[in-house]
C-alpha positions, -999 to +999 in steps of 0.1 A: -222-255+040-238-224+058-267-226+081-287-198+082-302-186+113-345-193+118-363-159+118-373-148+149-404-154+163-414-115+159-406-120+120-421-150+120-454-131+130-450-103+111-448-120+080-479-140+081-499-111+100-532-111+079-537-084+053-569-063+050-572-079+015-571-113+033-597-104+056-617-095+032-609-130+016-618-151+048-647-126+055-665-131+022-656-167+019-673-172+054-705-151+045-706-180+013-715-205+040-752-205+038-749-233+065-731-216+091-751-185+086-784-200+086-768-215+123-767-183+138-792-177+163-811-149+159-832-125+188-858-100+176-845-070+208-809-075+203-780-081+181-764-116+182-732-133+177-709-159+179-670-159+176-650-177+146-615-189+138-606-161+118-570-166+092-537-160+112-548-152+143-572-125+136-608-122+153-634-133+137-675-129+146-711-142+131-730-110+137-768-111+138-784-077+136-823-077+142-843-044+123-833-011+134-801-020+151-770-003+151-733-002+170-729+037+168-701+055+158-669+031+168-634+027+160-612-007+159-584+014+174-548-002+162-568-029+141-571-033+103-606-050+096-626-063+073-668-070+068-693-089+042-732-088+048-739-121+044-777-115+045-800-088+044-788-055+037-765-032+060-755+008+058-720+019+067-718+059+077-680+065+081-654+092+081-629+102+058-608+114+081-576+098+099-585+113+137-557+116+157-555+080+180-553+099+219-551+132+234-586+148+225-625+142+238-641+159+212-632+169+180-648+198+153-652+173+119-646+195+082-677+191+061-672+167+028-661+139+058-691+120+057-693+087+039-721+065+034-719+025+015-750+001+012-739-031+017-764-060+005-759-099+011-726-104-003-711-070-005-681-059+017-652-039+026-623-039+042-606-006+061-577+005+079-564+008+117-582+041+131-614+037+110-645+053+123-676+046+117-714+029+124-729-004+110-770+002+111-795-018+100-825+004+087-850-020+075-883-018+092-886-060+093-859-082+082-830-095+100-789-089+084-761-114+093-724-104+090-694-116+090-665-095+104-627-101+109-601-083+129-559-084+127-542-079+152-575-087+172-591-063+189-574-048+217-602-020+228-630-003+207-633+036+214-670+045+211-680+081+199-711+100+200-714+129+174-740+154+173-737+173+139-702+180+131-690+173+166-674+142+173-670+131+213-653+106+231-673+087+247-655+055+263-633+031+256-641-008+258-618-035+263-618-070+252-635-082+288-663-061+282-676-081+254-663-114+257 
């Protein structure tokens, strides 16, 4: 009889590492929950939220987004991520461009980058490590919940400002600064 040897903790954790496809999964299966999301509390000045469990290990939030709110332009740095309005409706600008991770401030963008999605109650998407781009909500009067999930979870968010087809550095946050 041969005993084989139990995979190492590293394979262990690589091989039930969430996919962006399950994120999507767990994000749009979350934003079904008309009970949870009718729990989130929601503040007419500010955006709110509330962590969640999110499936094997990833981060998971309850985002409430009051009218004209927005994150700016953003990265997720070395995470893959996923996102499901789960009421209202939100607009997604994004780049498709993979930037290069360190080593610049600001960065000349190539026209035809620019990408733009609608995403009404139910509709989501789910993107790779590097992505950049800003979640607004442009209606005038009504509130949009989210869900969004996060593998491996979020270990610093790089925020950009961008003035035409300039892109610039701004700062980096770490998980302490919004926790």
């Amino acid at each position: 009889m041969s005993v084989s040897p139990a995979p190492s903790t590293t394979a262990s954790a690589i091989a039930s590492a969430p996919s962006q496809a399950d994120l999507l999964d767990f994000v749009r299966r979350t934003a079904a929950d008309a009970e949870l999301i009718a729990s989130l509390p929601l503040d007419p000045e500010g955006r709110t939220w509330v962590r969640l469990e999110g499936p094997g290990g990833s981060e998971a939030w309850l985002i409430g987004w009051p009218p004209g709110t927005g994150t700016g332009w953003h990265d997720h740095a070395e995470s893959v991520g996923a996102f499901v309005t789960a009421s209202g409706e939100l607009k997604e600008n994004s780049l498709a461009a993979r930037l290069p991770a360190d080593g610049w401030r600001t960065l000349e963008l190539s026209d035809g980058v620019d990408r733009q999605r609608r995403l009404s109650a139910g509709t989501g998407r789910s993107f790779g490590q590097h992505h950049v781009h800003e979640v607004l909500n442009e209606s005038p009067d009504e509130h949009a919940i989210s869900v969004h999930a996060y593998y491996p979870p979020l270990p610093q968010i790089r925020r950009y400002s961008r003035a035409g087809q300039v892109l610039r550095l701004e700062h980096v946050e770490r998980p302490e600064d919004w926790q």
